[in-house]
C-alpha positions in Angstrom: 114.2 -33.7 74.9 114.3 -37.4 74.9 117.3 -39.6 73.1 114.5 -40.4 70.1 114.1 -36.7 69.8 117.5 -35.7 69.2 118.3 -34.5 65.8 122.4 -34.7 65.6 122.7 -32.9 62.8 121.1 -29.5 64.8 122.9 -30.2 67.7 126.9 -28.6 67.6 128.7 -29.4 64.5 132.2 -31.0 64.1 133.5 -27.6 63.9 131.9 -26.5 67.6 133.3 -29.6 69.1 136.8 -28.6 68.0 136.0 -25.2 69.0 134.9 -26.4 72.7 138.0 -28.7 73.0 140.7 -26.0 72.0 138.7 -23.2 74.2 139.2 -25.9 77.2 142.8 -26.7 76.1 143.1 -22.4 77.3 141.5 -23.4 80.0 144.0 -25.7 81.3 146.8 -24.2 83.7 150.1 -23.2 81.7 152.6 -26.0 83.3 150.0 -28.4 81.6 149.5 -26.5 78.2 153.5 -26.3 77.4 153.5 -29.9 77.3 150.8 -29.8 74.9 152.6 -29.0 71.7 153.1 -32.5 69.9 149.6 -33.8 69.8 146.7 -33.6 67.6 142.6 -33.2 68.7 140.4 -34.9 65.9 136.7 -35.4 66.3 134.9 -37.7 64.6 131.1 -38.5 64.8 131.7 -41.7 65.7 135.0 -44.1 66.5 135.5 -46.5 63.4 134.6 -50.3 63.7 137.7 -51.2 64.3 138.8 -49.0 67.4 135.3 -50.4 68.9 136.2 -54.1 67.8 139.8 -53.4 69.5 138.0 -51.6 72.9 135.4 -54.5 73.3 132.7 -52.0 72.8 129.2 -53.1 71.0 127.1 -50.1 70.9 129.2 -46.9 68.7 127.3 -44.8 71.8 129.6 -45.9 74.7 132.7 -44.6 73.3 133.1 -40.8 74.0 137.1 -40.0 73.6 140.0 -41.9 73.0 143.8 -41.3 73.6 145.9 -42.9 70.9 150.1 -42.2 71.4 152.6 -43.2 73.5 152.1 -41.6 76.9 155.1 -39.0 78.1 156.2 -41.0 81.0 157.3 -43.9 78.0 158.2 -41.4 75.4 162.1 -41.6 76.2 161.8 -45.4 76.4 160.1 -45.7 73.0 161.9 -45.9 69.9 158.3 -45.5 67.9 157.4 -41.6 67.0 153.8 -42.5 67.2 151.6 -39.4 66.7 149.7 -38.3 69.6 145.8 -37.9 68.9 143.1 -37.4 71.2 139.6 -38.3 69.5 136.2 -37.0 70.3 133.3 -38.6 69.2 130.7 -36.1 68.3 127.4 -37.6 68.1 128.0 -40.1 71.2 129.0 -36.9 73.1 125.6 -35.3 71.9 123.7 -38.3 73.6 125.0 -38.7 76.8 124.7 -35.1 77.3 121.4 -35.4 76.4 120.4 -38.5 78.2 122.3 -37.1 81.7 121.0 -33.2 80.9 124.2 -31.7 80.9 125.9 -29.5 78.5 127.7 -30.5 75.6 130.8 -27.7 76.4 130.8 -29.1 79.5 131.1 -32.9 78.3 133.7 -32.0 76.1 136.0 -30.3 78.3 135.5 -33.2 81.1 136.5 -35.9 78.0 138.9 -33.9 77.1 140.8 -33.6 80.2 140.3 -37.2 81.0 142.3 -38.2 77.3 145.0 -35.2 78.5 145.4 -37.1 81.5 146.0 -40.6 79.6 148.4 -38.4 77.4 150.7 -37.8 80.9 149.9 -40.9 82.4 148.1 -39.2 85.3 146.6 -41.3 88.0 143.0 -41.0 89.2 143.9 -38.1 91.8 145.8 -36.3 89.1 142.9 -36.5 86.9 140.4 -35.3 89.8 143.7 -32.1 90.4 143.1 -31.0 86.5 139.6 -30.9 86.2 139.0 -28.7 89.5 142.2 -26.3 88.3 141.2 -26.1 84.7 139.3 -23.2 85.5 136.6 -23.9 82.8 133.1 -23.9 84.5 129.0 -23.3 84.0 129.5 -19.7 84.0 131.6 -20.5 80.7 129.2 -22.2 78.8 126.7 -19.9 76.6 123.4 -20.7 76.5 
């Protein structure tokens, strides 16, 4: 299937893509998931104008996740009780799985990690630590 063949609206819903991202947040090893009370996963098809205007971003296609909150590291520093959201973007998702052959489950549990990360403040090699421990994997994904 080719980009110009992809039908969005036959590919997983909104309601799959939540399913997907709260299946990975199981996934995830317990001293991670206690932490994980205060925050919110919302997918979208798309990030609004704005966020992409904000981001630098020109095509709505390049944006696949976002974090938007106040990291834990600064939480005791910051006075603001900011909401912590993770967004996934639904149809860009669709597309780069698409374009790079891989599954959608698959995406959404790699953007999804990679936003959870943001949420701690992880560096790179903390990142790289939670998605090989996550325990989520092909045999996972049903076809």
């Amino acid at each position: 299937m080719t980009i110009n063949e992809v039908d969005f609206f036959q590919l997983p819903a909104i309601a799959e893509i939540y399913d997907f991202a709260y299946e990975s947040l199981q996934k995830l090893p317990s001293s991670f998931r206690m932490h994980l009370k205060n925050f919110v996963i919302e997918v979208k098809n798309f990030a609004e104008s704005e966020v992409l205007e904000e981001l630098c971003m020109k095509d709505r296609y390049d944006l696949l996740g976002l974090y938007r909150g106040v990291p834990v590291p600064l939480k005791k520093k910051s006075r603001r009780k900011q909401l912590d959201i993770i967004y996934l973007y639904r149809c860009p998702l669709i597309r780069h799985a698409v374009e790079n052959r891989e599954d959608v489950k698959l995406l959404v549990h790699h953007v999804l990690i990679n936003e959870i990360a943001h949420h701690f403040g992880c560096t790179a090699h903390e990142m790289t630590w939670m998605q090989q421990y996550s325990k989520f994997s092909k045999n996972d994904v049903v076809t």
